[in-house]
N, C-alpha and C positions, 0 to 999 in steps of 0.2 A: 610282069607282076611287080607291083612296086613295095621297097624294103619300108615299112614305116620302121622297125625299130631302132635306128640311128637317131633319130632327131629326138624319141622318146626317150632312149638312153642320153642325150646331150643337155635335153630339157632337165629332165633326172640331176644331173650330174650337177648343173649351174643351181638348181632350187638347192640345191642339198651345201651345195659355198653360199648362198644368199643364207641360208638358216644357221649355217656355221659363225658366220658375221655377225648377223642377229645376235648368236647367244654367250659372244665373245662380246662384242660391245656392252651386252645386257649386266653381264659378267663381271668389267671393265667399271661399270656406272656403280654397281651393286659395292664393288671392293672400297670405290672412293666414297661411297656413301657411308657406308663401316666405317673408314677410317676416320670418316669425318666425324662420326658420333662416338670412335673409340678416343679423341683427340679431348673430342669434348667433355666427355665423363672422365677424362683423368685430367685433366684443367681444372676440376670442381674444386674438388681438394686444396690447389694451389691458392684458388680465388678465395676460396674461405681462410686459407690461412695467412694471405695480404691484407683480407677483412677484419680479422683479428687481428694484424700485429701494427694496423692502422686506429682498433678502439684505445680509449683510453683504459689503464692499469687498473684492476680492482685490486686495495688494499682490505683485507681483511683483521681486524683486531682482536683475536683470541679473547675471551670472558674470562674471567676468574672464575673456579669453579663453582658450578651450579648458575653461570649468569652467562648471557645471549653473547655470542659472538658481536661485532658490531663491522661495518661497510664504511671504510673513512675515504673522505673526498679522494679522487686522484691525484690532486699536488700534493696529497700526504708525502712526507719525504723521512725517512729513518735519523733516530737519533742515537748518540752513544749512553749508556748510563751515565751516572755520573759520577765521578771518582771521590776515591777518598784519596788524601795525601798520603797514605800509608802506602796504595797502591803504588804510585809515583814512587817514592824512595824504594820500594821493593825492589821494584825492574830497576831503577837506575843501580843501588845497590847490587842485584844481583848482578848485572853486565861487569860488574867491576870485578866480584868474586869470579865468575867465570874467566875473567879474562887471564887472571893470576890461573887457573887450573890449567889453562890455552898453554901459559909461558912454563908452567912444569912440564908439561909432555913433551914439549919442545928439545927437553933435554936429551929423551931416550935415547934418540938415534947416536947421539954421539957419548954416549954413558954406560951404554948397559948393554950387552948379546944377549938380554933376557928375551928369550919367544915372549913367553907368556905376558910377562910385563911390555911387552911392544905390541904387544897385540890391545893390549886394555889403554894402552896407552893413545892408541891410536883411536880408541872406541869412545874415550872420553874424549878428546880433542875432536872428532868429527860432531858427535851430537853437542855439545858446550858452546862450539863455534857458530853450528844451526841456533841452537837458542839465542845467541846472542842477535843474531840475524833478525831472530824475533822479538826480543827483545826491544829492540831499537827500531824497528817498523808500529810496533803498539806505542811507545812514548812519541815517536813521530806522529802519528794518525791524531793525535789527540796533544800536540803542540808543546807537546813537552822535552825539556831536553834531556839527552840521555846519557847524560855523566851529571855527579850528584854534584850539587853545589857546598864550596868553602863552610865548614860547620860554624854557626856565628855563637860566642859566648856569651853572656850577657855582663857588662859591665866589665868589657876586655875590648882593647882595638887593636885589631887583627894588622893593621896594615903595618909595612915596614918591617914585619915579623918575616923568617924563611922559614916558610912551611915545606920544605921539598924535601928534605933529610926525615921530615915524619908524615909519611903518608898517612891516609884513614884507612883501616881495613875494617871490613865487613866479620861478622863474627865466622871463627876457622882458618881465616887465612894467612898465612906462614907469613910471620914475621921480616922482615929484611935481612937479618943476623941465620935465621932458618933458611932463607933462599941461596946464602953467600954458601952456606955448608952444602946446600943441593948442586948448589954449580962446579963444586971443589971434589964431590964425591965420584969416587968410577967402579964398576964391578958391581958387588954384593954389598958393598956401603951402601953405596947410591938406588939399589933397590931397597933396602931397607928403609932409607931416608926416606923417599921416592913414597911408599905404599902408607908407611905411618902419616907421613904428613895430609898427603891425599885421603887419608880417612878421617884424619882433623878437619881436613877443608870440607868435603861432604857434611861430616856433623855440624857444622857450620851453616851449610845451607840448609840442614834440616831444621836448626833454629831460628831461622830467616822464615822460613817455609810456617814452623808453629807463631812466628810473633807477629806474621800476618793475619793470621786466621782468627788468633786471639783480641784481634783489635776489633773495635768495634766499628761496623759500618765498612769496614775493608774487606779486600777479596770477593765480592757480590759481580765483579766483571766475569761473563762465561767463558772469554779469554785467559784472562787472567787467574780464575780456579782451577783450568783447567790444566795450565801449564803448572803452574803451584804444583797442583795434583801429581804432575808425571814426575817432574823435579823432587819429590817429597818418594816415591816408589823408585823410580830410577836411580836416586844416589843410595839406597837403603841397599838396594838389591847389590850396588858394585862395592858397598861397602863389608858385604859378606864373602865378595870373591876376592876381595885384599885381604881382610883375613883368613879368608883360607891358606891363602899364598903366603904370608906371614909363618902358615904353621899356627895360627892362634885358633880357637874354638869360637866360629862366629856368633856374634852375641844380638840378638834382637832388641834396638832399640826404643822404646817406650813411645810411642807416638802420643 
């Protein structure tokens, strides 16, 4: 009697790896096909965003109110307002005041074991030093130089004259005769010295700050307001913590 079920089990057995093949191959095509269109949908993205960064630039010109926005050519190119001379003397002016507040803090470390006063002293020499930073990046940008020019008299010739023994100072800032007594003082002198004078030189810049604003056609720079703006709050504010430290009743200044 003959066994058929070997050859039906063997036939079995090979059909069953032929379909295994089949549906691992199938399998195989199926993932790279996926891949192939997950590759592709997330490329979209990319391509559109080389498409756009290949168009040219829409410029858009904001309306004055109640009036249409407008769509300016693409070689549109930005321009700076345009200054007043006041502007100019301000910044070069102020960089100068600032720089004399630089050379008073200068002194604490070797003047005073005040905490307090080395801590403010330290707070107005970091930001002073920032400003001037800035300061002299805005007169740069706009070609201007950033130290004030020789004050010209009318019907006076300057030359031959030594102007070095009499500097210009900016309104508030301590005298030379005021600076010799700052460098001469130690202890509780020289914070005295120290906090009065620096509340002189702040009001100083607050009338810098008003005789800008007052002028006409000056300050309209959104740089330039703005800093005014911080400069005008910032020295108001460290002038009530001098006088507290004074012992004096700080007093609000009249803007």
């Amino acid at each position: 009697m003959l066994d058929h079920s070997t050859p039906m089990r063997s036939f079995s057995f090979s059909a069953r790896i032929k379909l295994r093949s089949v549906i691992s191959v199938a399998a195989s095509l199926s993932g790279l096909v996926g891949a192939g269109a997950l590759i592709c949908f997330l490329s979209l993205p990319v391509r559109a965003q080389q498409a756009e960064s290949q168009a040219p630039p829409i410029v858009v010109q904001p309306g004055a109110p109640g009036k249409p926005t407008r769509t300016l050519p693409p070689a549109t190119r930005a321009t700076l307002p345009p200054l007043s001379p006041k502007d100019v003397e301000f910044m070069q002016g102020m960089i100068m005041h600032h720089s004399q507040a630089v050379e008073m803090t200068a002194l604490i470390e070797s003047h005073t074991q005040n905490k307090d006063l080395r801590l403010l002293g330290a707070r107005i020499s970091h930001s002073q030093s920032e400003e001037i930073k800035f300061m002299e990046r805005w007169l740069e940008t706009r070609g201007e130089p950033t130290s004030m020019p020789m004050p010209k008299m009318s019907g006076m010739n300057m030359s031959g004259m030594d102007m070095s023994g009499k500097p210009m100072l900016m309104p508030g800032m301590l005298t030379p005769k005021q600076m010799d007594a700052l460098r001469k003082a130690k202890g509780a002198q020289f914070d005295r010295l120290f906090l009065t004078g620096m509340i002189q030189h702040h009001n100083g810049a607050l009338i810098m700050v008003k005789d800008l604003f007052d002028t006409a056609g000056a300050g309209q720079d959104a740089e330039l307001f703005n800093f005014a703006t911080d400069v005008d709050s910032g020295q108001r504010a460290e002038i009530r913590i001098m006088q507290t430290m004074l012992g004096e009743k700080p007093v609000e200044e009249k803007r």
